[in-house]
C-alpha positions as CSV (number, residue, x, y, z in Angstrom):
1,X,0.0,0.0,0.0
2,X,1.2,3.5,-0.6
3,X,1.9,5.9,1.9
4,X,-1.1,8.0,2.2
5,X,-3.3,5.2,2.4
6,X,-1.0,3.7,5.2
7,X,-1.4,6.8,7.2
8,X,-4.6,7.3,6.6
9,X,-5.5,4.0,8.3
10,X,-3.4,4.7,10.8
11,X,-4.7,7.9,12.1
12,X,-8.5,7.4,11.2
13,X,-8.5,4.1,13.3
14,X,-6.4,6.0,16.3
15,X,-9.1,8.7,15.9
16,X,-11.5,6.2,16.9
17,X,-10.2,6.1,20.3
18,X,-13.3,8.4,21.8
19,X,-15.8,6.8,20.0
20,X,-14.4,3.2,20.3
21,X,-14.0,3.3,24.1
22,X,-16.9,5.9,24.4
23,X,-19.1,3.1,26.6
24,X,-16.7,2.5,28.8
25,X,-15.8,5.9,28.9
26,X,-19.3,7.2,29.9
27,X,-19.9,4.5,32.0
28,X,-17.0,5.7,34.0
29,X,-17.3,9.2,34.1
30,X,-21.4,8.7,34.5
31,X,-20.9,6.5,37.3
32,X,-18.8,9.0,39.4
33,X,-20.5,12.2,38.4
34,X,-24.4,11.0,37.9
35,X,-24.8,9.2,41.2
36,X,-23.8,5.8,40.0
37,X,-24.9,3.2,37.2
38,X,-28.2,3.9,36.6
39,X,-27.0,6.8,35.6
40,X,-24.3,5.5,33.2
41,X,-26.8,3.2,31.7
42,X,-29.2,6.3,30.8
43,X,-26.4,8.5,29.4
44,X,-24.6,5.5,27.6
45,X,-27.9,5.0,25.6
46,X,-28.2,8.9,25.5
47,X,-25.1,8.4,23.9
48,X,-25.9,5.8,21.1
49,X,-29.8,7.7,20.4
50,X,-27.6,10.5,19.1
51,X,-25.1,8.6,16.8
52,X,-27.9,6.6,15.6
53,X,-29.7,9.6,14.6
54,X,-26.9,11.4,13.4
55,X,-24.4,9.0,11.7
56,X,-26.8,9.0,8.1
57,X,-26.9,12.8,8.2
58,X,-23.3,13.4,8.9
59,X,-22.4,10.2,6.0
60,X,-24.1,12.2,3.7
61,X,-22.7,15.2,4.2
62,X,-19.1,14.3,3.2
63,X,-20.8,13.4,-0.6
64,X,-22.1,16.8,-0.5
65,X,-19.3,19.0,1.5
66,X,-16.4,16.8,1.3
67,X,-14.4,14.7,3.7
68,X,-12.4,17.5,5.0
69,X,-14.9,20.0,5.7
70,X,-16.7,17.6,7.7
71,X,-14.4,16.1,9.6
72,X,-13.4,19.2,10.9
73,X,-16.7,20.6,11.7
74,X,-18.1,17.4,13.8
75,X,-14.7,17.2,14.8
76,X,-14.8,20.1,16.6
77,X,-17.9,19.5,17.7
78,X,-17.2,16.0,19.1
79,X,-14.5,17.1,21.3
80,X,-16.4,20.2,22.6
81,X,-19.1,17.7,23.5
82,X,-16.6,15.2,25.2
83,X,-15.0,18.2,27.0
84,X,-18.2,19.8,28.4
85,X,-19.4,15.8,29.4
86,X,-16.1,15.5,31.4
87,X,-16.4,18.8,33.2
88,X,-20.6,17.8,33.6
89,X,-22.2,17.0,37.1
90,X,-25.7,15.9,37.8
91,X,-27.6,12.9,36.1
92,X,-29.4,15.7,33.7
93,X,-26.1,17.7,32.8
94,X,-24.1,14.2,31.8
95,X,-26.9,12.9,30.0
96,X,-27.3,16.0,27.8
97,X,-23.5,16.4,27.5
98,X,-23.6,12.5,26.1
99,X,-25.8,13.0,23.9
100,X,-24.3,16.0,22.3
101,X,-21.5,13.1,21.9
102,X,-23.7,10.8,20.2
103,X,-24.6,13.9,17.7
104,X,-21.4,15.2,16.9
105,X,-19.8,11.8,16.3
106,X,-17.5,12.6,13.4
107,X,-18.3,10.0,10.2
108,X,-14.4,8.8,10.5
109,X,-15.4,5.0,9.8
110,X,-17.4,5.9,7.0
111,X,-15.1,8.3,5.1
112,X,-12.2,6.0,5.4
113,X,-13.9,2.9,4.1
114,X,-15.4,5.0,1.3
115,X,-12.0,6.4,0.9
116,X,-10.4,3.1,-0.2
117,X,-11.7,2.3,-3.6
118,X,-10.2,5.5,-4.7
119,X,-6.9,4.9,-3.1
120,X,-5.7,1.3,-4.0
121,X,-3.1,1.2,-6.6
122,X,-4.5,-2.3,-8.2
123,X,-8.1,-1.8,-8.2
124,X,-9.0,-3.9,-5.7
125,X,-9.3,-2.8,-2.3
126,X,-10.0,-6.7,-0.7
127,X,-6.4,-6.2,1.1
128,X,-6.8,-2.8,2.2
129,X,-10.4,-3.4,3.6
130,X,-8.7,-6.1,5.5
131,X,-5.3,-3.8,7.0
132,X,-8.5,-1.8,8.5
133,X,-10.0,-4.3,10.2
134,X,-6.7,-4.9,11.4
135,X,-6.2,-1.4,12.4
136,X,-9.5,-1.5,13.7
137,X,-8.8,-4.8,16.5
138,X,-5.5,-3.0,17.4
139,X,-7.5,0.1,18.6
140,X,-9.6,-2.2,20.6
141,X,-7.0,-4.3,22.0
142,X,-5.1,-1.1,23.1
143,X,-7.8,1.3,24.1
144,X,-9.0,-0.5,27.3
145,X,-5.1,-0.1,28.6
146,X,-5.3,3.3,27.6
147,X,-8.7,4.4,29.4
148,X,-7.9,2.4,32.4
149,X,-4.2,3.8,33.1
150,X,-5.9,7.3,33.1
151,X,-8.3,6.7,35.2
152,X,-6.4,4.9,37.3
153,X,-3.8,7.5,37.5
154,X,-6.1,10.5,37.3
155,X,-9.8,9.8,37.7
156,X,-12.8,8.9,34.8
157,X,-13.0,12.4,34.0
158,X,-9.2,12.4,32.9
159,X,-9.1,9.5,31.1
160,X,-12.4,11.1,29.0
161,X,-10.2,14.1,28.3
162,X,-6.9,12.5,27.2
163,X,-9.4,10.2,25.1
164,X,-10.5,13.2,23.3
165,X,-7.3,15.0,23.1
166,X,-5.8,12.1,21.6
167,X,-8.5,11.3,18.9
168,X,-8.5,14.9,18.2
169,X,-4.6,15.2,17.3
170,X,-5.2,11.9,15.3
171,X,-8.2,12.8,13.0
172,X,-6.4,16.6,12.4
173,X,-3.2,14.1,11.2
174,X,-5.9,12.1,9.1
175,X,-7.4,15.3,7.5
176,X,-4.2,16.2,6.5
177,X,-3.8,12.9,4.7
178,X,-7.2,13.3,3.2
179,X,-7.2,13.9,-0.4
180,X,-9.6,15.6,-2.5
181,X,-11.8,12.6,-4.1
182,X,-14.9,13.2,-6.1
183,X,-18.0,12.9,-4.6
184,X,-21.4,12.5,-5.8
185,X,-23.1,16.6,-5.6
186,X,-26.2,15.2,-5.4
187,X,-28.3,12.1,-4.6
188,X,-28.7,10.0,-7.9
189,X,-31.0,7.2,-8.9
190,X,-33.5,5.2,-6.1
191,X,-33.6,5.5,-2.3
192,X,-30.4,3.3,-1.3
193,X,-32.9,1.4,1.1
194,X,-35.1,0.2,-2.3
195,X,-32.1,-1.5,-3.9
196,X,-32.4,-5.5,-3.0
197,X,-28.7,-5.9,-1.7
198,X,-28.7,-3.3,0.7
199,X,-31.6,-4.8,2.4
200,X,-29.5,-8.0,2.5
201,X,-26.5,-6.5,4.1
202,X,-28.4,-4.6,6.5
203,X,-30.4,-7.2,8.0
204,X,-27.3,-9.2,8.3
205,X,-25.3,-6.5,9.8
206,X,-28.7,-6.1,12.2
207,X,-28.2,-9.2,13.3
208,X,-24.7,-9.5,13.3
209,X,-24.8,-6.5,15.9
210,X,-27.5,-8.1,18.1
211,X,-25.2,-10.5,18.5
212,X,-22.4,-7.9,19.4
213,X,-24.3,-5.9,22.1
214,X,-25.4,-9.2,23.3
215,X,-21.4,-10.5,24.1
216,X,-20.3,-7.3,25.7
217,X,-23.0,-8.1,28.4
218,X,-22.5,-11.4,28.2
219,X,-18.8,-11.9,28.7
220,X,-18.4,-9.4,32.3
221,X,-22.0,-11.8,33.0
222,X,-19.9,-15.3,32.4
223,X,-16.5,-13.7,34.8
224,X,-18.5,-12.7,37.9
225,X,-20.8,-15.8,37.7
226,X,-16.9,-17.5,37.2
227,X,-15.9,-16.0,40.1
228,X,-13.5,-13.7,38.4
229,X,-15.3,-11.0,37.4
230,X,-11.8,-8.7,37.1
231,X,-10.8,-10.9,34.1
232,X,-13.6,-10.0,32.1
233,X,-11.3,-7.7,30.8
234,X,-8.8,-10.2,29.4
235,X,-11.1,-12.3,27.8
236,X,-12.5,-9.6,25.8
237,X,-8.8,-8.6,24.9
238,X,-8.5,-12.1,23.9
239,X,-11.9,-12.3,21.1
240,X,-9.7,-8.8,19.7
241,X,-6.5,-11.2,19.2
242,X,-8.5,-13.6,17.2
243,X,-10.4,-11.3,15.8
244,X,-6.7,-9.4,14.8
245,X,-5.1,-12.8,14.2
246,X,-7.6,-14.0,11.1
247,X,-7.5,-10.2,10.1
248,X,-3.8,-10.2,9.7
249,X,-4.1,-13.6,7.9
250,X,-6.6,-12.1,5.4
251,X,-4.1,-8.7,5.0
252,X,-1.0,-11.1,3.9
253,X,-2.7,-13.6,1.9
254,X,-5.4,-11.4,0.1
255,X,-9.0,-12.2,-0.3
256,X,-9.6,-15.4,-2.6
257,X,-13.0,-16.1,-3.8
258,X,-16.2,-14.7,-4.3
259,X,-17.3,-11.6,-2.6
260,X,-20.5,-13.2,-2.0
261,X,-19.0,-16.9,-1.2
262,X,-16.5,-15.4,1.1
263,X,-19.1,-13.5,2.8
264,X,-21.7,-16.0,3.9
265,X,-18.8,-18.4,4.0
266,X,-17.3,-15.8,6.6
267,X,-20.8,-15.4,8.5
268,X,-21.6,-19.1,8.6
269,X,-17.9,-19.7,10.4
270,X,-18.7,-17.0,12.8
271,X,-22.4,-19.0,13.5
272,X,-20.5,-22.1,14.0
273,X,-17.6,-21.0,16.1
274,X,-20.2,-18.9,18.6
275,X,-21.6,-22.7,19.1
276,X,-18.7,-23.4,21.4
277,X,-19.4,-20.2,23.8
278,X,-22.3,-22.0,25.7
279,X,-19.9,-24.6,27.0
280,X,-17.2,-23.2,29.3
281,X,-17.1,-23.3,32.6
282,X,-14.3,-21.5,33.7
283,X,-12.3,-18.4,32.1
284,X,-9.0,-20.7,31.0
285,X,-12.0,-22.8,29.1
286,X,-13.7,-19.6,27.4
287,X,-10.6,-18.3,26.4
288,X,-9.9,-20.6,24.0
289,X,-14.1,-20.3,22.6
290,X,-13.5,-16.9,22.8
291,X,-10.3,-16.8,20.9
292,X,-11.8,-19.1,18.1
293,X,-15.1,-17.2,18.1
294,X,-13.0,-14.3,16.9
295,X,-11.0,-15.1,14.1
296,X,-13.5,-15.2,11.4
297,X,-15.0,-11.7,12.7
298,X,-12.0,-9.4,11.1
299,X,-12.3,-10.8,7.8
300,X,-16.2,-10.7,7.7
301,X,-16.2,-7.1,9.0
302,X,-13.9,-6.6,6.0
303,X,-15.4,-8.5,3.1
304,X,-19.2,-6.5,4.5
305,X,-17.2,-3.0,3.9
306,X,-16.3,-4.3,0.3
307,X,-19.4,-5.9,-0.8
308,X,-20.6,-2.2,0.4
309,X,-18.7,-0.1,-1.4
310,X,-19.6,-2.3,-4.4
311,X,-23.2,-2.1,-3.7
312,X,-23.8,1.9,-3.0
313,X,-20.8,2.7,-5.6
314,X,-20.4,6.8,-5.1
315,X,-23.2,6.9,-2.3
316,X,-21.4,4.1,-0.1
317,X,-20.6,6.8,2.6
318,X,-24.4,7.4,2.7
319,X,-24.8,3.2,3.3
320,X,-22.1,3.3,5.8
321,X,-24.0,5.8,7.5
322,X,-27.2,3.6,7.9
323,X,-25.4,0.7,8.6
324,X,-24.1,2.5,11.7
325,X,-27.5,3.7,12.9
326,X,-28.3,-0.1,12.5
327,X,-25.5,-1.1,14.4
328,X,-26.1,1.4,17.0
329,X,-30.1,-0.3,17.3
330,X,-29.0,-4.1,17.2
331,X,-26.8,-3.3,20.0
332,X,-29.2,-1.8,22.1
333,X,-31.3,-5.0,21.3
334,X,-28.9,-7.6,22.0
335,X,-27.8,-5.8,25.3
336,X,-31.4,-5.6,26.7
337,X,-31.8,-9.2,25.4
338,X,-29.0,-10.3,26.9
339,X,-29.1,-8.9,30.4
340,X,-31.9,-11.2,32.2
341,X,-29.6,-14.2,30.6
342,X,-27.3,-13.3,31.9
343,X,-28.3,-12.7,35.3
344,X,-30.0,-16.1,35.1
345,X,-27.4,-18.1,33.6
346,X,-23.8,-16.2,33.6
347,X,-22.8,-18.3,31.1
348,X,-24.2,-21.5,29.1
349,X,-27.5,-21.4,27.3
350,X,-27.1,-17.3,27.6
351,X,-24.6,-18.0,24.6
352,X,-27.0,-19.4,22.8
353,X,-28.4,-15.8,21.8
354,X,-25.5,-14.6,20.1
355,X,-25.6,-17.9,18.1
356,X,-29.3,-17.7,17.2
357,X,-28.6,-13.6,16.3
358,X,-26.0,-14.5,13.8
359,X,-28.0,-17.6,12.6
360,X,-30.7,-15.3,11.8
361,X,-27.8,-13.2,9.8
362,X,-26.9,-16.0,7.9
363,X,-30.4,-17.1,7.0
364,X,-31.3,-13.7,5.3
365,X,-28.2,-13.8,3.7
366,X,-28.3,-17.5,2.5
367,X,-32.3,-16.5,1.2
368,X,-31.2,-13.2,-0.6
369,X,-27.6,-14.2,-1.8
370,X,-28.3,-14.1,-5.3
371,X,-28.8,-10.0,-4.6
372,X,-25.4,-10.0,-3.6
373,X,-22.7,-9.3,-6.5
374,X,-20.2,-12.2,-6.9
375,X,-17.2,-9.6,-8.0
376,X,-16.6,-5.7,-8.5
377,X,-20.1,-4.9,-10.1
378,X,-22.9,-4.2,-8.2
C-alpha cells in the first residue's frame, strides 16, 4: 500500500479512540458524576440515540461537503461535547452532555472505508479493507489499557479528556492525509434502502450486531458468575486477538473467492464457532471459545465494507451511515436481550443468543444471496 493510504488507516482508526471506548468511557465518568450506574446506563444510551440519529446525516454530508470539511466541523464538535461531558455533574447535565457526543460523532469509519476504492493502486481494495480491520482490532486491543491507566492515575474524568485530546490530534493528522476525491453533488437514482442488496446486508449487519451488544453483556456476566469478574477484561482482549489474528491472515494472503462466497462463508464460520461459547465453565475454558469465536470476525467485518462499497458505488458513505444507525439499534437490542440471561445463567444457554442472532444473519443472507454481487459490479 502506498503511503497515504498507510497513514490514513493509521490515524483514522487512532481517531476512533473516543468513540471506540466511548461506553466504557461514559460508563465511568457517569458512574462517578451521575450518582452511579443507573445513571451511566441512561447517558450510555443517551449516547448511542444521538449517533444513531446522526451517523446518516453526517455520511451524507461528506458526498455533499467533502471529507475534510466535515471532519473538521463534527470534529470540533465531538471534542467540545466530550470536554463539556467531562467537566458535567448531575444525572441531567451528563446525559445532555452524552448526547451531544452521540450527535457530533465525526463519520471517521465511513469516510475511510469510502476512501479506499479510490486509493488502491490495483483496483482492488480486498487487502486494504482487510489492513482496516486490522487497524480496527488493534485500537480495541489497546484502548481498554489506555482508558484504564488514566483513570487509574487521574480519575474517569481524565481518562475522558486525554481520550478526546488524543483522537483529536489523530483525525487533524488524518485530514491532513485526506485527499480531495470526487464525490457525488447530489443524490442519484433510487432510495439506497429500495435497492435488494442493501436490504440484505443490513439485515445481516442487524443481526450480526444483536449479537455484538449481546457478548459485551454477556462476557463481564460469564467472569462474575466464574468468580473472576476482574478478568472480564482479558477475555475480551482475547476475542480482539483472534479477531486481529484471522485479520492479519486475510491482510498477507489477500482475499480469494467470491465476494459473495466469502461473505456468507465468513458469516456461517462465525455461526458455528459462537456454538462453542455455551460450553465453558471457567475463564482458561472460554478463552480458548472466545479466541476461536473471533477469528472469522476481522475478515467478515472486511469482506461486509467491500461488498458495500460495491453495492452503494459513489453513495457508499451514505450506506455506511445507515449501517451505523443499524448497528447502534442491534446493540441496544442484544444488550437488553442479553441482560436477564445473563443474570440467570452467567454463562451457558445465555450464549445461545448470540448464536441464534448470527443464525438469523446467515439465514437472510443464504435466502437473498443471489442479490449480492459475486465480483466488482454491483
Amino acid at each position: 500500500m502506498n503511503v497515504r493510504l498507510s497513514g490514513l488507516i493509521v490515524c483514522y482508526n487512532a481517531a476512533q479512540l473516543p468513540v471506540a471506548m466511548r461506553p466504557l468511557l461514559i460508563a465511568l465518568v457517569a458512574a462517578q458524576q451521575a450518582g452511579g450506574f443507573t445513571g451511566a446506563g441512561l447517558a450510555g444510551g443517551a449516547a448511542a440515540t444521538g449517533m444513531a440519529l446522526s451517523a446518516p446525516w453526517w455520511s451524507r454530508a461528506l458526498a455533499r461537503y467533502g471529507d475534510r470539511r466535515v471532519l473538521t466541523a463534527s470534529g470540533a464538535l465531538f471534542l467540545v461535547t466530550e470536554l463539556a461531558l467531562a467537566a458535567s455533574h448531575g444525572l441531567l447535565p451528563v446525559m445532555g452532555a452524552a448526547a451531544l457526543c452521540g450527535l457530533c460523532t465525526p463519520p471517521i469509519s465511513s469516510s475511510l472505508r469510502s476512501m479506499l476504492p479510490h486509493l488502491v493502486a490495483n483496483g482492488d481494495p480486498g487487502r486494504a479493507y482487510a489492513v482496516n480491520a486490522v487497524a480496527n482490532e488493534t485500537v480495541y486491543i489497546a484502548s481498554p489499557l489506555w482508558v484504564t491507566g488514566w483513570a487509574t492515575l487521574a480519575g474517569p474524568a481524565a481518562a475522558l479528556v486525554a481520550s478526546a485530546l488524543a483522537g483529536a490530534a489523530a483525525l487533524g493528522a488524518g485530514i491532513a492525509f485526506t485527499p480531495a476525491l470526487p464525490r457525488p453533488s447530489r443524490r442519484a437514482g433510487p432510495p439506497l434502502a429500495a435497492l435488494p442488496a442493501v436490504r440484505t446486508l443490513g439485515g445481516a449487519y442487524l443481526a450480526y450486531w444483536v449479537c455484538m451488544g449481546a457478548m459485551w453483556v454477556l462476557l463481564p456476566a460469564f467472569a462474575a458468575h466464574a468468580g473472576a469478574s476482574h478478568q472480564a477484561g482479558l477475555l475480551v482482549a482475547l476475542w480482539s486477538a483472534g479477531s486481529l489474528a484471522g485479520g492479519l491472515a486475510l491482510a498477507v494472503c489477500g482475499p480469494r473467492g467470491a465476494y459473495r462466497d466469502r461473505y456468507l462463508w465468513l458469516l456461517g464460520t462465525l455461526a458455528a464457532t459462537s456454538l462453542p461459547l455455551a460450553l465453558p465453565a471457567t475463564v482458561a475454558t472460554m478463552a480458548v471459545a472466545i479466541t476461536l469465536f473471533g477469528i472469522a470476525l476481522a475478515p467478515w467485518l472486511a469482506t461486509s465494507d467491500q461488498l458495500a462499497a460495491v453495492i452503494a458505488g459513489p453513495r457508499s458513505s451514505e450506506l455506511y451511515g445507515w449501517l451505523t444507525t443499524l448497528g447502534q439499534i442491534g446493540s441496544a437490542v442484544g444488550a437488553a436481550l442479553a441482560g436477564p440471561l445473563g443474570d440467570r445463567y452467567g454463562g451457558g444457554p445465555a450464549f445461545l443468543l448470540v448464536t441464534a442472532a448470527l443464525a438469523a444473519g446467515l439465514a437472510v443472507a443464504l435466502t437473498r444471496r443471489r442479490t449480492l454481487p459475486q465480483d466488482g459490479r454491483p
